[in-house]
N, C-alpha and C positions, 0 to 999 in steps of 0.2 A: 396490561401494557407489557410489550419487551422488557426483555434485562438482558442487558447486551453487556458481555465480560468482557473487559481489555487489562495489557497489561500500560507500565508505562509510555506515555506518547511519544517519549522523545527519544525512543528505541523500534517498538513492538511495529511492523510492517506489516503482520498479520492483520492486528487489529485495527489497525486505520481502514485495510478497506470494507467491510461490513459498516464501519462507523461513516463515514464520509459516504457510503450508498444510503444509509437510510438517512440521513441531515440532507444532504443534497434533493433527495427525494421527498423527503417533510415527513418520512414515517416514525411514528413516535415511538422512541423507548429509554429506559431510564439506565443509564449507565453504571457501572459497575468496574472501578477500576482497583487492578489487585496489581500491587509493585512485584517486581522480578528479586528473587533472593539472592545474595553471594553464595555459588554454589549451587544454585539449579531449583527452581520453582515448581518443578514436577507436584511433588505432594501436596502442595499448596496450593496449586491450581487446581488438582482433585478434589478438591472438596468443591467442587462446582461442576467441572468438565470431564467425562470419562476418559481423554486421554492426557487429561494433565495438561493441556496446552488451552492458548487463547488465539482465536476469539473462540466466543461461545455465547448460543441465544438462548434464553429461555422463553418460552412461550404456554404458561401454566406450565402442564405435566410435561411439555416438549420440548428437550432437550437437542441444540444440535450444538456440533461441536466442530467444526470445519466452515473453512471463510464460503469455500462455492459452494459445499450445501446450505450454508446460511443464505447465499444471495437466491439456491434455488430455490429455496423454502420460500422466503418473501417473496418469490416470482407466483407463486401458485396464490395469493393473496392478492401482491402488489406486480400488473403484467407490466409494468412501466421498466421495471428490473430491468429486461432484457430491449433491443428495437424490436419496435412493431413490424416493420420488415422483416415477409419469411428468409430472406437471404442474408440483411444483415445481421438478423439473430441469430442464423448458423454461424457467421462469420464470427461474432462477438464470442457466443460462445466457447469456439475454436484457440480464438485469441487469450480470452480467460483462463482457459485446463492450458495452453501456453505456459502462460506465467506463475499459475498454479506449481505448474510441476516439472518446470525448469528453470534457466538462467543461473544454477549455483555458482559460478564464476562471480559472476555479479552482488551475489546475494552475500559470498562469502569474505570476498576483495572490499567490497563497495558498503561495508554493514549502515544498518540505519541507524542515522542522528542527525534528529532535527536544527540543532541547534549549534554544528560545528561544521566549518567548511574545511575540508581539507586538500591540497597537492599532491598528487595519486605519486609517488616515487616512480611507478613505470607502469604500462598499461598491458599486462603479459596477451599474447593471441587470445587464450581462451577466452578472456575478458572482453578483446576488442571484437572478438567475433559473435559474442554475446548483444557487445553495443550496436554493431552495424545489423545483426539481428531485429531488435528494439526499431532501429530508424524504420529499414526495411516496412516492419509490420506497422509502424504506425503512419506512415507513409500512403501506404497501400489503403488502408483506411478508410486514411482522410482524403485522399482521393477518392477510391472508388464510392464511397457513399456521402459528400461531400462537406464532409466537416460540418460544424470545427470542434464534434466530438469523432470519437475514433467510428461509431457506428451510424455518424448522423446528425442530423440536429440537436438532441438530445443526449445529456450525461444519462447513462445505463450502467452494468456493472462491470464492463468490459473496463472503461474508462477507472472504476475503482479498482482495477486490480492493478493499473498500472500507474496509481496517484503515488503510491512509492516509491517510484522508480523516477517520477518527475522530482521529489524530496531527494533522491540520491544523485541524479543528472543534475541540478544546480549546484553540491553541496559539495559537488567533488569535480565539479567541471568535467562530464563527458564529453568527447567530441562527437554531436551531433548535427543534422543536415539540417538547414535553415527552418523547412517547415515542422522539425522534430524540436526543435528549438521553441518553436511560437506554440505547439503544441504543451510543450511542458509549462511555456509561462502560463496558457488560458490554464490548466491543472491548478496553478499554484494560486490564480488572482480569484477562484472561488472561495468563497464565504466561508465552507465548511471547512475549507483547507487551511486556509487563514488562523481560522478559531483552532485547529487541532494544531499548527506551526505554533502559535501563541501560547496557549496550554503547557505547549513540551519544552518551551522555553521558561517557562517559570515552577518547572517542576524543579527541588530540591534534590531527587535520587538519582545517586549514581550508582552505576554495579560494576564492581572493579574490568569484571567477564567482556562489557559491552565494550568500555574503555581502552581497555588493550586491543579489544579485536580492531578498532578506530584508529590506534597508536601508528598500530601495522602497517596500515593502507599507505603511508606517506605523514606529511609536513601538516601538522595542524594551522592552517593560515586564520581563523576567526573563531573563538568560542562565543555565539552570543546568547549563553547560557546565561540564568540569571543565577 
């Protein structure tokens, strides 16, 4: 079976999506959750992942250590991964290395916490051109391949890479266009999303790091931490 590394739920953005693509898809693996240290988790996460970071799958001898080589891996096992559509699968794909490996505005302003909503103090351009970004793409989507996931009928990984960012669009109040809007609630009223919101609300650990970067964003309006 998988062994799928995360770090804390009600921080780690990385780790939800590999975690919420294989639950949503029913592929089984046995989890692995290693808490975030005060002062930085690097070393502590090597003793499992070659770059010190999470997620991370193991699969016997095979080691991967990145969220879309993890979805690409399971894709070569599990073709559900990506749409059956040759077009919407470039699409998806396109979309995923997207998210992958940008929005830092977003990523840095907007950090992930599951379990606090907060009053953004101001929404600087880079931020909001980041957000109208976001609409745009998932927009386009759901239209052109016709909902009510971003690739289709079907939740694929495209949709997990941007299940954090429906966590951070409620939790900080983004201004989004009505169908980005109903898009992020279908995100949130999944089962696996549910169970992962739930989890990171009853976890005990805080890391002063994550905290502060939260502090920053604006007005904490709800802790519904337990």
């Amino acid at each position: 079976m998988y062994e799928l590394f995360i770090a804390n739920k009600n921080y780690s953005s990385w780790s939800l999506r590999p975690w919420v693509l294989m639950r949503q898809l029913e592929i089984s693996f046995e989890e692995q959750l290693v808490t975030f240290e005060e002062g930085g988790s690097w070393e502590k996460f090597r003793s499992f992942s070659p770059n010190g970071q999470v997620p991370c799958l193991i699969d016997g001898d095979t080691t991967v250590w990145d969220s879309l080589a993890i979805a690409e891996y399971l894709a070569e096992r599990f073709p559900q991964v990506w749409p059956e559509n040759r077009e919407a699968r470039a699409w998806a794909r396109c979309a995923a290395a997207e998210m992958h490996s940008g929005f830092s505005a977003l990523r840095n302003i907007c950090t992930m916490n599951c379990g606090v909503k907060v009053e953004l103090a101001k929404i600087p351009r880079n931020l909001q051109r980041e957000i109208d970004r976001i609409d745009e793409l998932w927009c386009l989507g759901l239209q052109r391949f016709g909902g009510p996931f971003l690739a289709g009928g079907e939740f694929t990984a495209v949709d997990a890479f941007f299940a954090p960012v429906a966590i951070r669009a409620k939790n900080y109040g983004l201004p989004l266009s009505e169908s980005a809007r109903a898009y992020v609630e279908q995100l949130l009223e999944l089962s696996p999303m549910q169970e992962w919101i739930a989890d990171a609300l009853r976890e005990p650990w805080r890391e002063p790091g994550h905290e502060e970067e939260l502090k920053s964003a604006g007005a904490i309006v709800e802790d519904l931490r337990q």
